[in-house]
mmCIF entry with sequence, helices, sheets and N, C-alpha, C, O atoms, coordinates in Angstrom:
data_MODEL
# 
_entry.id   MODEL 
# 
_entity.id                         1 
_entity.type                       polymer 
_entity.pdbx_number_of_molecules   1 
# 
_entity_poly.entity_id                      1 
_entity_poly.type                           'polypeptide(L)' 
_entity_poly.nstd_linkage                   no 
_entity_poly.nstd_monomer                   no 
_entity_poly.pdbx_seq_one_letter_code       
;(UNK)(UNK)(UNK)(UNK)(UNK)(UNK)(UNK)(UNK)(UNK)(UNK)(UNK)(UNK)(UNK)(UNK)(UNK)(UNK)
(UNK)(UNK)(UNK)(UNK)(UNK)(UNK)(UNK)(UNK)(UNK)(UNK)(UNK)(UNK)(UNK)(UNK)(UNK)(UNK)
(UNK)(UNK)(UNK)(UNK)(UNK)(UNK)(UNK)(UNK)(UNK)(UNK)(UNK)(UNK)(UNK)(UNK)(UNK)(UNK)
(UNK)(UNK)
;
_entity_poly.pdbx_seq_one_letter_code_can   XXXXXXXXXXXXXXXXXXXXXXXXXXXXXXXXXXXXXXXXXXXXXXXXXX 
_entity_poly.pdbx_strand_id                 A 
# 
loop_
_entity_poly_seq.entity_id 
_entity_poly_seq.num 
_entity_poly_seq.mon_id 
_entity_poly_seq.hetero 
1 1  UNK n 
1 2  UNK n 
1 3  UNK n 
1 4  UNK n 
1 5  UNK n 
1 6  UNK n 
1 7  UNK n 
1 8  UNK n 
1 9  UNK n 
1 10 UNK n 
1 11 UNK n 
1 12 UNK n 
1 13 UNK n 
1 14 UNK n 
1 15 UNK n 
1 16 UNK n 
1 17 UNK n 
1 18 UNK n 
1 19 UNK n 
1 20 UNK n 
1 21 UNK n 
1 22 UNK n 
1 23 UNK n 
1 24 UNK n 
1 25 UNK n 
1 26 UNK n 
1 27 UNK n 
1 28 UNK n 
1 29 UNK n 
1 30 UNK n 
1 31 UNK n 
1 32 UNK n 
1 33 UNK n 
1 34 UNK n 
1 35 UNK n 
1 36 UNK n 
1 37 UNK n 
1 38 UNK n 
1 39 UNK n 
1 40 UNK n 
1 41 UNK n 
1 42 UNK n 
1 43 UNK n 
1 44 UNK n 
1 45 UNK n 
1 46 UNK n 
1 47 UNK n 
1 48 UNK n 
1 49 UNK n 
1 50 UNK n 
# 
_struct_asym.id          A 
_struct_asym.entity_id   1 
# 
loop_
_struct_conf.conf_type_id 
_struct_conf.id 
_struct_conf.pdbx_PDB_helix_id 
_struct_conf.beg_label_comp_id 
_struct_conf.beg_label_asym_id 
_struct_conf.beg_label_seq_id 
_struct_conf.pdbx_beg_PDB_ins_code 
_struct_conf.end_label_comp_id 
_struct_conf.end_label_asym_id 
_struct_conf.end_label_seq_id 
_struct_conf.pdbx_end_PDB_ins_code 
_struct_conf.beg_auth_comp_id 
_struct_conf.beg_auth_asym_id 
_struct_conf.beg_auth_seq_id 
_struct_conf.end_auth_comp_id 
_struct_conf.end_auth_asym_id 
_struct_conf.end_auth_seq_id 
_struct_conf.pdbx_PDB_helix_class 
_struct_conf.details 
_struct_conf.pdbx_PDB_helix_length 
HELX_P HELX_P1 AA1 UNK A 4  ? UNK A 20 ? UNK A 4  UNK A 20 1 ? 17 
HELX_P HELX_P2 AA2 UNK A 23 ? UNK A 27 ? UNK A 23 UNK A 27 1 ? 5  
HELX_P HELX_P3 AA3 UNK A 35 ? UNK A 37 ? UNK A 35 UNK A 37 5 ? 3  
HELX_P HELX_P4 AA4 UNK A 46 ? UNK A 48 ? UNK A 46 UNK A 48 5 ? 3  
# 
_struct_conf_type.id          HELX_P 
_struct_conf_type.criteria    ? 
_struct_conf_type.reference   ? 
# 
loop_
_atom_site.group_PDB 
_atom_site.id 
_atom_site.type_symbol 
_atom_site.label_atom_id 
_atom_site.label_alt_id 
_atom_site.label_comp_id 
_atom_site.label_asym_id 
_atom_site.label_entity_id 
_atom_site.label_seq_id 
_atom_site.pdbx_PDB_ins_code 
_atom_site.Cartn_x 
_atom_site.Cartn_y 
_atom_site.Cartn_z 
_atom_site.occupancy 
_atom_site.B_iso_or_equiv 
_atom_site.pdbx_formal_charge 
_atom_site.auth_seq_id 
_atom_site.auth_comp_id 
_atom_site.auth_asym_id 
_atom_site.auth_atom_id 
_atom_site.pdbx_PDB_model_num 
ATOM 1   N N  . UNK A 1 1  ? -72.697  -51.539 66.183 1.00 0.00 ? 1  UNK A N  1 
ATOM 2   C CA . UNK A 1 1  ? -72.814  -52.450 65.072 1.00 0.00 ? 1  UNK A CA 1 
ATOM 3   C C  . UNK A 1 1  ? -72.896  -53.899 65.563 1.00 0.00 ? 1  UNK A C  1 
ATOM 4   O O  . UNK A 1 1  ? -73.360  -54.808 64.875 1.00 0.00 ? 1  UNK A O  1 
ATOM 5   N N  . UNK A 1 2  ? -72.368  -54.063 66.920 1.00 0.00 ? 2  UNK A N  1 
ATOM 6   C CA . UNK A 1 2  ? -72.545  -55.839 67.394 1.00 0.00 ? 2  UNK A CA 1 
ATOM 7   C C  . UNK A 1 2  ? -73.756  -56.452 67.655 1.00 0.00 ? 2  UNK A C  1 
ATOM 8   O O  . UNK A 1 2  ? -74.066  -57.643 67.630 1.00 0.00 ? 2  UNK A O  1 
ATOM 9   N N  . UNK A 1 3  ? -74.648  -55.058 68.014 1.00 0.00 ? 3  UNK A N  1 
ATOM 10  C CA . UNK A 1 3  ? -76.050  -55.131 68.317 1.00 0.00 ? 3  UNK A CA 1 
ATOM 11  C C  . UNK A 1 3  ? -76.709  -55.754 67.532 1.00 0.00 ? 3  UNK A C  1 
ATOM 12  O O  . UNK A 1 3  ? -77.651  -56.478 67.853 1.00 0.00 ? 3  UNK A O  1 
ATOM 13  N N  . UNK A 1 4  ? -76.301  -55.560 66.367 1.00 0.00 ? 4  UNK A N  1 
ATOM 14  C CA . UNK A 1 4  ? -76.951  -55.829 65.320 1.00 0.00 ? 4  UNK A CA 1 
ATOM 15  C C  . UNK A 1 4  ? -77.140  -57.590 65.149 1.00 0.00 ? 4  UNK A C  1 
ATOM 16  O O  . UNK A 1 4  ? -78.130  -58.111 64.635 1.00 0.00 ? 4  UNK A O  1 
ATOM 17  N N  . UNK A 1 5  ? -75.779  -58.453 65.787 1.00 0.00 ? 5  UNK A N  1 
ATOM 18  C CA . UNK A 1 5  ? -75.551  -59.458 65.370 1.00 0.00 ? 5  UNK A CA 1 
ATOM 19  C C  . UNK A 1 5  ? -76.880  -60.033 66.675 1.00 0.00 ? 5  UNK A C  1 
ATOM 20  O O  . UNK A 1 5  ? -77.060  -61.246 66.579 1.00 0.00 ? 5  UNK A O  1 
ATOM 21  N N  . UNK A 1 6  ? -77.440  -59.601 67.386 1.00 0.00 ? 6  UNK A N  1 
ATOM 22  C CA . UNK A 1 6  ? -78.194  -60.169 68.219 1.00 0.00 ? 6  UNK A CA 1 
ATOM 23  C C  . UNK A 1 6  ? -79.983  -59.717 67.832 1.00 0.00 ? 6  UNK A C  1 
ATOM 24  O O  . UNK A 1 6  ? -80.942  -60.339 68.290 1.00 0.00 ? 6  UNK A O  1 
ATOM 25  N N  . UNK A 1 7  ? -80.075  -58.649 67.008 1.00 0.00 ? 7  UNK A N  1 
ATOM 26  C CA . UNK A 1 7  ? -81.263  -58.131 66.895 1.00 0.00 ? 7  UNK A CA 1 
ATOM 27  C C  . UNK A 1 7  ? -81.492  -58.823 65.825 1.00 0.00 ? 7  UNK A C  1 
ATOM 28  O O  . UNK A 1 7  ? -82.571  -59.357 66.079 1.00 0.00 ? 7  UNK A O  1 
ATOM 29  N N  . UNK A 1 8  ? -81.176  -59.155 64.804 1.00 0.00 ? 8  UNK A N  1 
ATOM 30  C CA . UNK A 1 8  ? -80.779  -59.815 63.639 1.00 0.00 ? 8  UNK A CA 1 
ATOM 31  C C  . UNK A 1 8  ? -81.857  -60.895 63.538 1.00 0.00 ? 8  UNK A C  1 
ATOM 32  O O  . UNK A 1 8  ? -83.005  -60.947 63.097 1.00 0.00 ? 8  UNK A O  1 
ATOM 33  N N  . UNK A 1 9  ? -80.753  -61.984 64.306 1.00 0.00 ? 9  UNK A N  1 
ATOM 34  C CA . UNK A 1 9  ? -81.913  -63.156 64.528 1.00 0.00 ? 9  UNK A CA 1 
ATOM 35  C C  . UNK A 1 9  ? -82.798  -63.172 66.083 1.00 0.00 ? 9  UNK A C  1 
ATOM 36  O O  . UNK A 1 9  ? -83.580  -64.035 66.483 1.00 0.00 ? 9  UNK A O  1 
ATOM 37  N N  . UNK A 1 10 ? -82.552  -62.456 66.468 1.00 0.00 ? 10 UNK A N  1 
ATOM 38  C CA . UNK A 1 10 ? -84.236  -62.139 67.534 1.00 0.00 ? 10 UNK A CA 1 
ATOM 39  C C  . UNK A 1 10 ? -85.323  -61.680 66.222 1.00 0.00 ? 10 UNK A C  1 
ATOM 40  O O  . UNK A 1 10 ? -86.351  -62.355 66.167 1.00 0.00 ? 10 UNK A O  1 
ATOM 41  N N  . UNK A 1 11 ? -85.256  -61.231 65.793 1.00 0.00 ? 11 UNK A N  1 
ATOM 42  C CA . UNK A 1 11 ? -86.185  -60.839 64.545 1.00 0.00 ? 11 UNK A CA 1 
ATOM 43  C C  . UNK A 1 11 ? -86.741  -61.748 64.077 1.00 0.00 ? 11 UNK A C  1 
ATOM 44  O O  . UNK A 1 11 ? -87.952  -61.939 64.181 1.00 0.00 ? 11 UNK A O  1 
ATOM 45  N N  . UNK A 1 12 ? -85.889  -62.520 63.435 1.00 0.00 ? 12 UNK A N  1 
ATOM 46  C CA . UNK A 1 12 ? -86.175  -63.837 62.714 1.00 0.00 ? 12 UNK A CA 1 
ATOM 47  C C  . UNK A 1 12 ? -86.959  -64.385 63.054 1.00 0.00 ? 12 UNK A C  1 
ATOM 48  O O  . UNK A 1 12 ? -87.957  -64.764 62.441 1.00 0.00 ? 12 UNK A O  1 
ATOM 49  N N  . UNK A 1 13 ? -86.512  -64.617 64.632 1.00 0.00 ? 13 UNK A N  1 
ATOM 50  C CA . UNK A 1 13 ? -87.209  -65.989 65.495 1.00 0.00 ? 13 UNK A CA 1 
ATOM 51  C C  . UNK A 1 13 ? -88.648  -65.360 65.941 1.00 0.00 ? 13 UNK A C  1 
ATOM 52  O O  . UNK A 1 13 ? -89.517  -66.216 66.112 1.00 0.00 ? 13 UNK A O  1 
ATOM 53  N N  . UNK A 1 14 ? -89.066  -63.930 66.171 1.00 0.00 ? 14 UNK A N  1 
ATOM 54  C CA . UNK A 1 14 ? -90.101  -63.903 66.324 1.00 0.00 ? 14 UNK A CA 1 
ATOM 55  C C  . UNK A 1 14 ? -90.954  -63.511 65.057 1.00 0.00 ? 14 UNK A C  1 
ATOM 56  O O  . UNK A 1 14 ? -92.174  -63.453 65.204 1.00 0.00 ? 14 UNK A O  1 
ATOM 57  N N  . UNK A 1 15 ? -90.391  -63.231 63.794 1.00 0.00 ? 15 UNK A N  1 
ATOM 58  C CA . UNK A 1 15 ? -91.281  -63.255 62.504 1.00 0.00 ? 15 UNK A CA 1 
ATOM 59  C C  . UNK A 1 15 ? -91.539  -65.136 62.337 1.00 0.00 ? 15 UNK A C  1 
ATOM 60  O O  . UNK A 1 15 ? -92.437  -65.458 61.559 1.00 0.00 ? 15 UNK A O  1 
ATOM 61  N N  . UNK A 1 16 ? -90.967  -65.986 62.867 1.00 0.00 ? 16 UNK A N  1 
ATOM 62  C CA . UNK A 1 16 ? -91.019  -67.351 62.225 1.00 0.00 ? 16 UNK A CA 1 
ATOM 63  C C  . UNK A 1 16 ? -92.230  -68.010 63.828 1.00 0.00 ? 16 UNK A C  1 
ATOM 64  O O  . UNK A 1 16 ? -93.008  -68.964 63.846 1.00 0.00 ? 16 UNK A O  1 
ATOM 65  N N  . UNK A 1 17 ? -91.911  -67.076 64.856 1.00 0.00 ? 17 UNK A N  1 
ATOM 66  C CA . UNK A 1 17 ? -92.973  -67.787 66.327 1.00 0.00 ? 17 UNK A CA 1 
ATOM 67  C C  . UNK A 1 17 ? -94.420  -67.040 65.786 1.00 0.00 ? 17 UNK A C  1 
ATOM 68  O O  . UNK A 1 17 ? -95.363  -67.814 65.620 1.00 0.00 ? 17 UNK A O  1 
ATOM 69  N N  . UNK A 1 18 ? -94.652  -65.644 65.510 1.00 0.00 ? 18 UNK A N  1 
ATOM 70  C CA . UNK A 1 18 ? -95.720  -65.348 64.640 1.00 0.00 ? 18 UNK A CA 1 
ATOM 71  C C  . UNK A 1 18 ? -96.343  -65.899 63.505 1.00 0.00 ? 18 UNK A C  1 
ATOM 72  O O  . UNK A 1 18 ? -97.542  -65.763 63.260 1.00 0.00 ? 18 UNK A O  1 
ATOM 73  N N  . UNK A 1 19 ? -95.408  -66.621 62.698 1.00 0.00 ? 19 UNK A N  1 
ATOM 74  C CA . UNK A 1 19 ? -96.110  -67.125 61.573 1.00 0.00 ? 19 UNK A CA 1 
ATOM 75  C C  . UNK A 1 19 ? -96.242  -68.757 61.876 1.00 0.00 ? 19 UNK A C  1 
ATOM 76  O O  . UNK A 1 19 ? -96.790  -69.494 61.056 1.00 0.00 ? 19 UNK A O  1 
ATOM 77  N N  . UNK A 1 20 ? -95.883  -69.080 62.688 1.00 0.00 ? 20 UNK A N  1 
ATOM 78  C CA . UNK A 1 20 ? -96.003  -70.218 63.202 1.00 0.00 ? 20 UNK A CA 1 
ATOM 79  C C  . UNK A 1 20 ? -97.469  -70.249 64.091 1.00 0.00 ? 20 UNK A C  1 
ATOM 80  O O  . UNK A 1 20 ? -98.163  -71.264 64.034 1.00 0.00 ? 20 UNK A O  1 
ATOM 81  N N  . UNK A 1 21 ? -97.819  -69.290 64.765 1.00 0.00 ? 21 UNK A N  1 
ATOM 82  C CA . UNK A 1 21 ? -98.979  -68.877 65.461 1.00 0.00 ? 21 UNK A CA 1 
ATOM 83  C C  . UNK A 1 21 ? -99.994  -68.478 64.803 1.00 0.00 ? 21 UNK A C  1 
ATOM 84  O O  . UNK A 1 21 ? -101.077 -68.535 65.385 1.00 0.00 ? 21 UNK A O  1 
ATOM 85  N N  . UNK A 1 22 ? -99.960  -68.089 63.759 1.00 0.00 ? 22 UNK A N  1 
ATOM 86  C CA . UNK A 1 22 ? -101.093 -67.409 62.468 1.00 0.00 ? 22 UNK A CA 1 
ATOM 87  C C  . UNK A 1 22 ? -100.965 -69.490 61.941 1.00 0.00 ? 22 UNK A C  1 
ATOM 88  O O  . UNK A 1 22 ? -101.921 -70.258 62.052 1.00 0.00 ? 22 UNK A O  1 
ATOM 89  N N  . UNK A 1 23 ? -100.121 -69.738 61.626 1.00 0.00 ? 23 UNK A N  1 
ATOM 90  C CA . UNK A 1 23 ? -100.592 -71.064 60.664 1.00 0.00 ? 23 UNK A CA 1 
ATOM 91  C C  . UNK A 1 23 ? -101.462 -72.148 61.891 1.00 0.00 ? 23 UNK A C  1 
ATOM 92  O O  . UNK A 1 23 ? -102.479 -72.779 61.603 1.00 0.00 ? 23 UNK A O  1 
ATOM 93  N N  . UNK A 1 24 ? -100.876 -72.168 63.094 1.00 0.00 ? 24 UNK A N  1 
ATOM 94  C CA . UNK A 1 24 ? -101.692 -72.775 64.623 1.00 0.00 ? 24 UNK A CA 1 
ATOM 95  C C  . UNK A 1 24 ? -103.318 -72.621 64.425 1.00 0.00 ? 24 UNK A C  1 
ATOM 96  O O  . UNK A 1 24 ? -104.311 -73.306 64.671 1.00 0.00 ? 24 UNK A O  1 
ATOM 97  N N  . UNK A 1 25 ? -103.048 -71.404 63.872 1.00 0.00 ? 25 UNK A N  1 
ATOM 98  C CA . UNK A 1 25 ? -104.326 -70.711 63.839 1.00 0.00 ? 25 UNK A CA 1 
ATOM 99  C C  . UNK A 1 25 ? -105.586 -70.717 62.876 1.00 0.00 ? 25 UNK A C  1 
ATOM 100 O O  . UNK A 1 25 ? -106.811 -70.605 62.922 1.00 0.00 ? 25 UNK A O  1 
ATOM 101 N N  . UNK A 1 26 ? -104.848 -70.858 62.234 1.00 0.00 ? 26 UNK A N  1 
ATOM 102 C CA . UNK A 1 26 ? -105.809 -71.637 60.482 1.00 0.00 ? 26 UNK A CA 1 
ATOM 103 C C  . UNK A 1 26 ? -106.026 -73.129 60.880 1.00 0.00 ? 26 UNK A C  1 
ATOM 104 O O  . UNK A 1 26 ? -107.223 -73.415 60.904 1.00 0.00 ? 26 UNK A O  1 
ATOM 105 N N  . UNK A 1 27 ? -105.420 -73.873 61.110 1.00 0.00 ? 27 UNK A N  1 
ATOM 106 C CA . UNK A 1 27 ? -105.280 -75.238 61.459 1.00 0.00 ? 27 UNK A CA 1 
ATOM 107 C C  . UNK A 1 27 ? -106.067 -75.332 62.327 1.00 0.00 ? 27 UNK A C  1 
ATOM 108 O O  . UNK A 1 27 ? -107.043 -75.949 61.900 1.00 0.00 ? 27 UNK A O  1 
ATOM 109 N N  . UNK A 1 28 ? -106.211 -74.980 63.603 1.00 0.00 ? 28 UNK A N  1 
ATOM 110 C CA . UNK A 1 28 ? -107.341 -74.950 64.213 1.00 0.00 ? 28 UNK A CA 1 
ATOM 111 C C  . UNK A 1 28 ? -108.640 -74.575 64.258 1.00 0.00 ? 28 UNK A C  1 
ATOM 112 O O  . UNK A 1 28 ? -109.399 -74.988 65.135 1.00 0.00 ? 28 UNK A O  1 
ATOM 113 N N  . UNK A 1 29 ? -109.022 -73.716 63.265 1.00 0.00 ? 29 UNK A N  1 
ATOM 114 C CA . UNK A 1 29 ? -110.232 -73.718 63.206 1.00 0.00 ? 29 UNK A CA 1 
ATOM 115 C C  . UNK A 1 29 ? -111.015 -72.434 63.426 1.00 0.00 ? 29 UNK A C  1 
ATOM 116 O O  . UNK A 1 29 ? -112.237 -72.293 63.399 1.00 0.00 ? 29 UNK A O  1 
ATOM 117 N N  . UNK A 1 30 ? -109.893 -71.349 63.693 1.00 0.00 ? 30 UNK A N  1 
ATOM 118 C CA . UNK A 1 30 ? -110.556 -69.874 63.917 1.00 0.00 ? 30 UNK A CA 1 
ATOM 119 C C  . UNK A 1 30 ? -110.698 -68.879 63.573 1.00 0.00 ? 30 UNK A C  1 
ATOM 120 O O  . UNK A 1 30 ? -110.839 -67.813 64.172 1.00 0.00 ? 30 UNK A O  1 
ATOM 121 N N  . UNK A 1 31 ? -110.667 -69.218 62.246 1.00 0.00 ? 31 UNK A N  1 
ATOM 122 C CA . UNK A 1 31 ? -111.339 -68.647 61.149 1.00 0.00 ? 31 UNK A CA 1 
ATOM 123 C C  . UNK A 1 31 ? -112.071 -69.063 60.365 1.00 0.00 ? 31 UNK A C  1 
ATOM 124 O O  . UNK A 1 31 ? -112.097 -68.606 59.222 1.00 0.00 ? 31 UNK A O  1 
ATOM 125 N N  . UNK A 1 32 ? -112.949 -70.149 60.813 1.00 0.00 ? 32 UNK A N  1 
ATOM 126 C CA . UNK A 1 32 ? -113.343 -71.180 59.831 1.00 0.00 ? 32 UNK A CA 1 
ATOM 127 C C  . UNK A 1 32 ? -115.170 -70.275 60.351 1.00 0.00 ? 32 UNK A C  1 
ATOM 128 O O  . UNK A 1 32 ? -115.997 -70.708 59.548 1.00 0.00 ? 32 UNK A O  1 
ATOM 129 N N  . UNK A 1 33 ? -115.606 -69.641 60.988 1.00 0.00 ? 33 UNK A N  1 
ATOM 130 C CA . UNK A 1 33 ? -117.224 -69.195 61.193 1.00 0.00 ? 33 UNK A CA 1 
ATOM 131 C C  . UNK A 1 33 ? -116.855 -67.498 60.696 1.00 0.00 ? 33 UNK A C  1 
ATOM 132 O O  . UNK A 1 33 ? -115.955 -67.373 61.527 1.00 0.00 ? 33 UNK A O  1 
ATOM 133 N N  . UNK A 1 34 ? -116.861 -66.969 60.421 1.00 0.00 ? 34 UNK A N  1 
ATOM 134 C CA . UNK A 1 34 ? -116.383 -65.549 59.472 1.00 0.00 ? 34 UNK A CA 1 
ATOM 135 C C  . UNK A 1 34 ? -118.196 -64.640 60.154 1.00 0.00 ? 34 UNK A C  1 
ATOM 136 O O  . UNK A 1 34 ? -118.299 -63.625 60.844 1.00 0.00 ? 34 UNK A O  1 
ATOM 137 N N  . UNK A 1 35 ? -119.113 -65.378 59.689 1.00 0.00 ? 35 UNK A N  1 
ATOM 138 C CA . UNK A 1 35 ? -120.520 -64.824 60.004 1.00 0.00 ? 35 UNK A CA 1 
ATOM 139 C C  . UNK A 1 35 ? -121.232 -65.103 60.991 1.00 0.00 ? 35 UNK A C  1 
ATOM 140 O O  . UNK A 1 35 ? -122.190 -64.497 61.470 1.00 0.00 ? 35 UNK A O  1 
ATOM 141 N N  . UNK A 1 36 ? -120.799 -65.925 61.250 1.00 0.00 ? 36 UNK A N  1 
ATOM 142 C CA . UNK A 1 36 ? -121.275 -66.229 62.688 1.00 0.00 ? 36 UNK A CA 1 
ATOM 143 C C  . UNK A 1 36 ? -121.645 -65.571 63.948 1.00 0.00 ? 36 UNK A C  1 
ATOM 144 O O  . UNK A 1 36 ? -122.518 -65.985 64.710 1.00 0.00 ? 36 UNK A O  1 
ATOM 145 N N  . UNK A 1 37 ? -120.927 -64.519 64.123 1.00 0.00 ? 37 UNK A N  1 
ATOM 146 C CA . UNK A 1 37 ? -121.434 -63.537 64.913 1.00 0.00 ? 37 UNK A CA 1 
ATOM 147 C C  . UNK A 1 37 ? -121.686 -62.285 64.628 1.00 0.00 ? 37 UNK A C  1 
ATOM 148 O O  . UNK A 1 37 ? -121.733 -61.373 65.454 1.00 0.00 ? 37 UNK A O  1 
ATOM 149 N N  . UNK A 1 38 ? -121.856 -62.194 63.462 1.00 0.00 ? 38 UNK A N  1 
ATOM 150 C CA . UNK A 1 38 ? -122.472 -60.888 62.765 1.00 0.00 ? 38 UNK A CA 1 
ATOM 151 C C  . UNK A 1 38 ? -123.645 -61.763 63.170 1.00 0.00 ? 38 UNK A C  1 
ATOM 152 O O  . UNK A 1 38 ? -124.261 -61.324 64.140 1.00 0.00 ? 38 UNK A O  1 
ATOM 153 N N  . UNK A 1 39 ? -124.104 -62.915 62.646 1.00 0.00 ? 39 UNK A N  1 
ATOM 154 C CA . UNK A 1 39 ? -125.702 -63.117 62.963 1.00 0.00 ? 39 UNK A CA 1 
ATOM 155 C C  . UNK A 1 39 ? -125.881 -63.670 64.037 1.00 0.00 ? 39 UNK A C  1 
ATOM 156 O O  . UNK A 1 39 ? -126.988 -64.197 64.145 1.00 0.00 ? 39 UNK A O  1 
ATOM 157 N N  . UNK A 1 40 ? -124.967 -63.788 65.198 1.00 0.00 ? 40 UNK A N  1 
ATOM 158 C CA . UNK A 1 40 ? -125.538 -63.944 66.217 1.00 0.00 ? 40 UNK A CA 1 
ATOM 159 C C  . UNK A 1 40 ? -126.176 -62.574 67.158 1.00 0.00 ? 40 UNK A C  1 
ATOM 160 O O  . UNK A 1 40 ? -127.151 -62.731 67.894 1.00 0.00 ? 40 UNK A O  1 
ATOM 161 N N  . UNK A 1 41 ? -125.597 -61.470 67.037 1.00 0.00 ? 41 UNK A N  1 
ATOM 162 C CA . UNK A 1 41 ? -125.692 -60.631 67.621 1.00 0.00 ? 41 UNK A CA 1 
ATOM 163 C C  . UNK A 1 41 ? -127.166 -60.338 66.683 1.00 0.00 ? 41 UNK A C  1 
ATOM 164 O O  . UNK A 1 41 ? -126.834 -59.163 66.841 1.00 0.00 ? 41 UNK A O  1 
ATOM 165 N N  . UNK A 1 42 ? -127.851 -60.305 66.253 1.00 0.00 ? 42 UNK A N  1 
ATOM 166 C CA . UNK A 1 42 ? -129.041 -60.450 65.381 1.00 0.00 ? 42 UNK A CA 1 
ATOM 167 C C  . UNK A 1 42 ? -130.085 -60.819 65.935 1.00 0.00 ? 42 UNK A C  1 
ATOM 168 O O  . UNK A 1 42 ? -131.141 -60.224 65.721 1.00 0.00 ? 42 UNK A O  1 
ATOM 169 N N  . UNK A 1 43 ? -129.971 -62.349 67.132 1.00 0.00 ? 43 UNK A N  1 
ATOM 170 C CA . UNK A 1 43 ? -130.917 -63.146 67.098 1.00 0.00 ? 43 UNK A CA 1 
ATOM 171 C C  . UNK A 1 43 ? -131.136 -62.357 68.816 1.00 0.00 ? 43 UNK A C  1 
ATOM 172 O O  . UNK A 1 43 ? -130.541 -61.595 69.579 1.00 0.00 ? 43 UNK A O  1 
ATOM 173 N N  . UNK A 1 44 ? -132.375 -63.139 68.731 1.00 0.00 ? 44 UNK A N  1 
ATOM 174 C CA . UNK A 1 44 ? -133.171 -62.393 70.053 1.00 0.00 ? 44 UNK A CA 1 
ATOM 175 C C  . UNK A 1 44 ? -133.356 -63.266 71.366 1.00 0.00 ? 44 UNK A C  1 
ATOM 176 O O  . UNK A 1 44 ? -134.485 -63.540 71.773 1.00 0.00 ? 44 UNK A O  1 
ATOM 177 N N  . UNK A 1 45 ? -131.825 -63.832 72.226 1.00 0.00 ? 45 UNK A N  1 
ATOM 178 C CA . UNK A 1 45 ? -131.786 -64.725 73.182 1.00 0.00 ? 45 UNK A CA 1 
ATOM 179 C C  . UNK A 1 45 ? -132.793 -64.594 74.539 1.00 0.00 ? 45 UNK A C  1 
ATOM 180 O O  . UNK A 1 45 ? -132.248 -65.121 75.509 1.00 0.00 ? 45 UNK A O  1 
ATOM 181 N N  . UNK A 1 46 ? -133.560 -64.267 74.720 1.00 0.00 ? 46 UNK A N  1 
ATOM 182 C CA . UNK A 1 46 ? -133.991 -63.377 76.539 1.00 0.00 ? 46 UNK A CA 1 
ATOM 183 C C  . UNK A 1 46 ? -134.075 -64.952 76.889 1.00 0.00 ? 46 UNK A C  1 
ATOM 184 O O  . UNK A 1 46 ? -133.401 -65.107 77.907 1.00 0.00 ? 46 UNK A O  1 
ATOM 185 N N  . UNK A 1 47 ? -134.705 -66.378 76.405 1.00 0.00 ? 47 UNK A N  1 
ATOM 186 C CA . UNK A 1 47 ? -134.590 -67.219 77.442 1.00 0.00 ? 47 UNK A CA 1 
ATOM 187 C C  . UNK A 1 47 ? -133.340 -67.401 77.827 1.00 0.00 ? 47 UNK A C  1 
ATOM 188 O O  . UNK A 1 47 ? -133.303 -68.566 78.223 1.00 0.00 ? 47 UNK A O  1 
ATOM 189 N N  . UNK A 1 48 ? -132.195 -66.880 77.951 1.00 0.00 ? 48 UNK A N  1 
ATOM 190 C CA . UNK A 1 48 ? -130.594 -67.042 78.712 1.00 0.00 ? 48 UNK A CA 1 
ATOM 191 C C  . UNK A 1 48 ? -130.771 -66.250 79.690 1.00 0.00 ? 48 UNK A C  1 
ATOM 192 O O  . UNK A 1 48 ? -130.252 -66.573 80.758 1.00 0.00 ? 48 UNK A O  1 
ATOM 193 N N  . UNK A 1 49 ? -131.511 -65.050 79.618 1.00 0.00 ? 49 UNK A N  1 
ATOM 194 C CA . UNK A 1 49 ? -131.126 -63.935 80.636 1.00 0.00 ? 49 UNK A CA 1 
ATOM 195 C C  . UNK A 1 49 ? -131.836 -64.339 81.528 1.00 0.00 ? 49 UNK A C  1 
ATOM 196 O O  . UNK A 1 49 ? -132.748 -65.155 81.397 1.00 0.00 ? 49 UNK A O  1 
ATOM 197 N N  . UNK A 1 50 ? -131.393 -63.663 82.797 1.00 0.00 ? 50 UNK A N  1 
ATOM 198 C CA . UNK A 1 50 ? -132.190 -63.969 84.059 1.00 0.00 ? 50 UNK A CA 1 
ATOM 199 C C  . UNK A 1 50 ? -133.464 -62.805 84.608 1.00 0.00 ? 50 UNK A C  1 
ATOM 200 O O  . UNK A 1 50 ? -134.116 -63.038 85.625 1.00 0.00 ? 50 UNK A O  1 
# 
């Protein structure tokens, strides 16, 4: 049962470092192209290839 007093808030702290990392994540910008590579994989690059 003491276990408990340590698993408790280890929990916490990594449900609050995850949602802290998902909001990092909106804020920055990486989810902001959704289609973007559905239509890139579309287009027909060969001048890149060698």
């Amino acid at each position: 049962m003491s276990v408990l007093v340590y698993l408790i808030p280890l929990a916490l702290l990594l449900g609050l470092a995850g949602l802290a990392a998902f909001i990092w994540s909106l804020k920055s910008g990486q989810y902001d192209d959704l289609d973007g590579a559905s239509h890139r994989i579309l287009l027909d690059d060969d001048e890149n290839t060698l």
